[in-house]
N, C-alpha and C positions, 0 to 999 in steps of 0.2 A: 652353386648355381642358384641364381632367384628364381621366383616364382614369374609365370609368364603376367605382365599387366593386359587388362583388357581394352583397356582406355590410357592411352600415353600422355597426360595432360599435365600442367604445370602445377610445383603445389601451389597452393591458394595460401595469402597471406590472410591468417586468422585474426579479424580484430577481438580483443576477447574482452570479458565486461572490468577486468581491472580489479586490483585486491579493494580498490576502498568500497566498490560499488556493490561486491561478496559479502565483505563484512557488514557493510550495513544491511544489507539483507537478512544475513545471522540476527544481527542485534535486535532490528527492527520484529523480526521473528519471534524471538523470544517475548521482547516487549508486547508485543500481540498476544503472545499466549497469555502473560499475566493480567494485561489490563482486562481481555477475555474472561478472565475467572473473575477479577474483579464487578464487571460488569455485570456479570450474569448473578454472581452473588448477593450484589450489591441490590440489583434489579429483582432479583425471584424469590430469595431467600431472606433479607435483611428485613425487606419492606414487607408489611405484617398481610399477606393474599396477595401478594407480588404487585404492580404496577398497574393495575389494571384498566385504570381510567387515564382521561387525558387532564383533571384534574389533580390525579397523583404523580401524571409527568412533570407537570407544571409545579409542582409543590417540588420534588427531585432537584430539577434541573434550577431554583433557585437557587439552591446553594453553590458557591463560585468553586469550591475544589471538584463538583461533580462536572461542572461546566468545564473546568479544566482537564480533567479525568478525559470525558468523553471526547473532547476537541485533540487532545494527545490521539488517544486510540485512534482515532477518525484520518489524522494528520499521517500516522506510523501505516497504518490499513491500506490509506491509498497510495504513499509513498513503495512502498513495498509491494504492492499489486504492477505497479508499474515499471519496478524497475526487472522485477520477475520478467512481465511479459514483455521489455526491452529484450532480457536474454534470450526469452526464445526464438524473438523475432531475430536476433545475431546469428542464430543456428541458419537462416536461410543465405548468411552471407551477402548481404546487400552491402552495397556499393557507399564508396564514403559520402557522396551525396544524398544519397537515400539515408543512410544511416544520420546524417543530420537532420534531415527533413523529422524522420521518427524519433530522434532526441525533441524536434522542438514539437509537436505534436503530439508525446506522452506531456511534457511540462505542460503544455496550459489544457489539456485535460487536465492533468493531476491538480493546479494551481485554481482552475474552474470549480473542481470537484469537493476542493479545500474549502473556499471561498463560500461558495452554493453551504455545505453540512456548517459551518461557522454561522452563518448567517440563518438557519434554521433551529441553532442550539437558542444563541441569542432570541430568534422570536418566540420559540418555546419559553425561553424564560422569563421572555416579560420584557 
């Protein structure tokens, strides 16, 4: 014999976020944490009293693999924040309508957000 339910409702068809959309979160993760330590190493420890001015940002961010460095990180960071807070917006089970609407409105945040830090590395550099 089951348990009594208290609520007789249909089950709910789960959209759910998909292995490739999982894994690149793992990876993305990962990546985060390394370029992380990179950064900060790079940034507090390398550079002789850490980064302190905006003259020694500008000196940093000339060189093109820093530039690269940082726009990776930036790229992984936001990508990965977004597709997180896709997931948890899934947990409220929104409507396939809706759930497009918030696909295309994490993207051009995310693609806004790309753009906007790309274009700020660049003026930093010169």
């Amino acid at each position: 014999m089951s348990a009594p339910t208290l609520i007789n409702t249909p089950p709910i068809a789960q959209r759910r976020e998909g292995t490739s959309l999982w894994l690149f979160k793992i990876v993305a993760g990962l990546l985060i944490v390394f370029l992380l330590g990179v950064h900060f190493v790079v940034n507090h420890l390398v550079a002789p009293g850490g980064l302190l001015t905006y003259a020694d940002v500008v000196r940093y961010y000339a060189n093109p693999a820093v530039r690269i460095m940082e726009i990776t990180f930036l790229v992984f960071v936001v990508s990965h924040a977004l597709v997180g807070l896709r997931g948890i917006l899934l947990d409220l089970n929104p409507s396939a309508r809706i759930l497009r609407i918030i696909d295309i409105a994490l993207t051009v945040v995310g693609i806004v957000a790309i753009v906007y830090g790309i274009a700020l590395v660049w003026a930093i550099a010169g």
